[in-house]
N, CA and C of each residue as an Amber inpcrd file, in Angstrom:
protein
   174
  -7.5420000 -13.0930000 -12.3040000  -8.1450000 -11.8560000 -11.8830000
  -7.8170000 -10.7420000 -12.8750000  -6.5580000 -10.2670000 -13.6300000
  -6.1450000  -9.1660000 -14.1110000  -6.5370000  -9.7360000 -15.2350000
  -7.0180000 -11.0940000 -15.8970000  -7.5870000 -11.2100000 -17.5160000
  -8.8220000 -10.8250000 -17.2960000  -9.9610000 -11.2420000 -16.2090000
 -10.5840000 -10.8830000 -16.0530000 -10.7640000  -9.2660000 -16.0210000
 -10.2180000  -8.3820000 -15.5370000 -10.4460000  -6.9580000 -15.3010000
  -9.9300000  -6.5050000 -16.6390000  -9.5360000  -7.1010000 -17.4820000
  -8.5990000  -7.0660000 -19.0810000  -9.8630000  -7.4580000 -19.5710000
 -11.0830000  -7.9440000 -19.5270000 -11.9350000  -7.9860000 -20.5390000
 -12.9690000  -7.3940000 -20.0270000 -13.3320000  -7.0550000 -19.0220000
 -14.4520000  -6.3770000 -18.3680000 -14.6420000  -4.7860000 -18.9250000
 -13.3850000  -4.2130000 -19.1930000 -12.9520000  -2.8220000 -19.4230000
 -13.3330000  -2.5530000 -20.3580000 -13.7330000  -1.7120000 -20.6620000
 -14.3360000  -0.9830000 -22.5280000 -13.2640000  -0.2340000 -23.0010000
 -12.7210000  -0.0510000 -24.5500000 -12.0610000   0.1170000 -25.1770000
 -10.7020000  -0.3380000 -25.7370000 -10.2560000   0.1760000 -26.3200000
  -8.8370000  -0.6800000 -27.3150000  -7.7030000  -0.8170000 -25.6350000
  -6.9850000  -1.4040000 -26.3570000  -5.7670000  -1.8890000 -25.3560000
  -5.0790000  -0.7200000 -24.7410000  -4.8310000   0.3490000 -25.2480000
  -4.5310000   1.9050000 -24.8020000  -5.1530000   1.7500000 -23.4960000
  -7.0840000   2.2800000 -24.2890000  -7.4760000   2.8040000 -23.2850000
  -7.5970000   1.5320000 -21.9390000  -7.6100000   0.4200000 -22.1900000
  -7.6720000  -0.3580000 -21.0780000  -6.7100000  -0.1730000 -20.1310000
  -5.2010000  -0.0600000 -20.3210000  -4.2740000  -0.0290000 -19.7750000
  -4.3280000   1.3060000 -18.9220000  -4.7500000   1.7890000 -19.4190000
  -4.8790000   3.4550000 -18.5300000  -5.7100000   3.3680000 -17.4890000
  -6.6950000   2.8170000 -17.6910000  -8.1020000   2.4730000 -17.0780000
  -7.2290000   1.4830000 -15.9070000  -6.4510000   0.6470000 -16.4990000
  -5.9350000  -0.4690000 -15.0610000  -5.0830000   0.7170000 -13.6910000
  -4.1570000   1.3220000 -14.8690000  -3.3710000   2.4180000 -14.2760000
  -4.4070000   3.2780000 -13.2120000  -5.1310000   3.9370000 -13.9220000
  -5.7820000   4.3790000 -12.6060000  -6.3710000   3.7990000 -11.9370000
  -7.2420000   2.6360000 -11.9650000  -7.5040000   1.9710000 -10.9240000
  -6.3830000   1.4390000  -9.9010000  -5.2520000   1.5970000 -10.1500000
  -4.4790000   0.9270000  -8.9780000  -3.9800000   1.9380000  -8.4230000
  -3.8760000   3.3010000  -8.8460000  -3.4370000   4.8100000  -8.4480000
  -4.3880000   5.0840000  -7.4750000  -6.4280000   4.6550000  -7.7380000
  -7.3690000   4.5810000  -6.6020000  -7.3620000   3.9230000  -5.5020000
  -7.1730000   2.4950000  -5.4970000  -6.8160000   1.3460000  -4.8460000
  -5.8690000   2.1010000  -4.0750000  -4.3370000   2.6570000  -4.7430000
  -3.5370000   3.1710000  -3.5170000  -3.4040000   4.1120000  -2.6600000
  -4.6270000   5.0830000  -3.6690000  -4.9030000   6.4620000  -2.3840000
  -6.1310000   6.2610000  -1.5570000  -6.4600000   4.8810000  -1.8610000
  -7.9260000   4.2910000  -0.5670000  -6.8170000   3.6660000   0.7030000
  -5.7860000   2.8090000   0.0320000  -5.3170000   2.3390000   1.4370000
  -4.2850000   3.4610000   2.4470000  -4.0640000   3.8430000   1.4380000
  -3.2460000   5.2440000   2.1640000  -3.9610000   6.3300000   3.1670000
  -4.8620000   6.0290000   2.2820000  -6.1200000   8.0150000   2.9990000
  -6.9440000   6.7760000   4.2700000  -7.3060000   5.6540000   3.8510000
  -8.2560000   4.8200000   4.7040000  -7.7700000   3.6800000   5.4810000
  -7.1680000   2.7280000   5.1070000  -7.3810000   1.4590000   5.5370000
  -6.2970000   1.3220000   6.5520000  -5.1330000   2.0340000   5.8220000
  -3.9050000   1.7530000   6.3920000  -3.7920000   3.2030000   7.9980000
  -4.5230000   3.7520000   7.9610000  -4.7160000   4.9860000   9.0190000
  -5.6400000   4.1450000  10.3000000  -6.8020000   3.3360000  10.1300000
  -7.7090000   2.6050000  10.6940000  -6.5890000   1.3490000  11.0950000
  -6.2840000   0.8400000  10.7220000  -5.1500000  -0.5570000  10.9570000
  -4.3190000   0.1820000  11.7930000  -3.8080000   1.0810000  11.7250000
  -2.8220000   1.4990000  12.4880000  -2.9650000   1.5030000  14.0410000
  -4.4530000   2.1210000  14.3800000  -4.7930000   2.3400000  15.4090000
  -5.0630000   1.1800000  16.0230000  -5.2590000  -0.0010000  15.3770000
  -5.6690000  -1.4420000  16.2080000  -3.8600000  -1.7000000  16.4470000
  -3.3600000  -1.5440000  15.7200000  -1.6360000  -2.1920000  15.8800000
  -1.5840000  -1.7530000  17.2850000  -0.5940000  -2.1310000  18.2590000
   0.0500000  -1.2380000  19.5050000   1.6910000  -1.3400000  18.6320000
   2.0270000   0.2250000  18.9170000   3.5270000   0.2890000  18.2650000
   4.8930000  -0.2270000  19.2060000   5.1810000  -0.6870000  18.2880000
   6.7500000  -1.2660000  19.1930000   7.7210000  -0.3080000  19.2050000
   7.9670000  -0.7690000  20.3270000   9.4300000   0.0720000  20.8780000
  10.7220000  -0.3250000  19.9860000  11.6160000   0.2340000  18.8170000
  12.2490000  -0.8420000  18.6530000  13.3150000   0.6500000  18.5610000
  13.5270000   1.0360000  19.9470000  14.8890000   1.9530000  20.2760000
  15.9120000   0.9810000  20.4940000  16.9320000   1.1300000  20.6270000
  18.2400000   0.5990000  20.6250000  18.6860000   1.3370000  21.7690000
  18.6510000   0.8360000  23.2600000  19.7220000   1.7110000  24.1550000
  21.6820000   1.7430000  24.0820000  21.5710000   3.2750000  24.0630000
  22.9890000   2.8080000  23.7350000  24.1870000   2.3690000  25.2030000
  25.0260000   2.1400000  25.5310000  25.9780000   1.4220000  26.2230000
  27.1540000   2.3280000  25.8830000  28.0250000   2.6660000  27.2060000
  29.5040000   2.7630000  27.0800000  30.3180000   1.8270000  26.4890000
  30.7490000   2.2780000  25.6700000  31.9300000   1.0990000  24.6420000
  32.8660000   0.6420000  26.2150000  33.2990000  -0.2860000  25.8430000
  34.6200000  -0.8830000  26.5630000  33.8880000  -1.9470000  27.8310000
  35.2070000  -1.9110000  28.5670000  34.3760000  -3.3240000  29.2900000
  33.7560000  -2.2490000  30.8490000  32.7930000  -3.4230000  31.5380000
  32.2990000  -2.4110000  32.4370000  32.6780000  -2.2900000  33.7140000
């Protein structure tokens, strides 16, 4: 996949690498701003409190 997106890209090795760079800087402000906000709402959140207890015996 990443040789592939390594030859698809136009220009010298610089500019490719920059070009990857921001594409994964996009990729991460899509799952952030989108995917991962939408997923959330299907999840149900867990309880994962810890009740606390009197030390010693009871």
């Amino acid at each position: 996949m990443y040789a592939t997106l390594w030859r698809i890209l136009p220009g010298a090795p610089l500019a490719k690498a920059i070009q990857c760079v921001l594409l994964l800087l996009a990729v991460v402000v899509l799952l952030f701003a989108w995917v991962f906000p939408a997923v959330a709402q299907l999840v149900a959140p867990q309880n994962a409190t810890v009740a606390t207890t009197p030390a010693g015996p009871p």
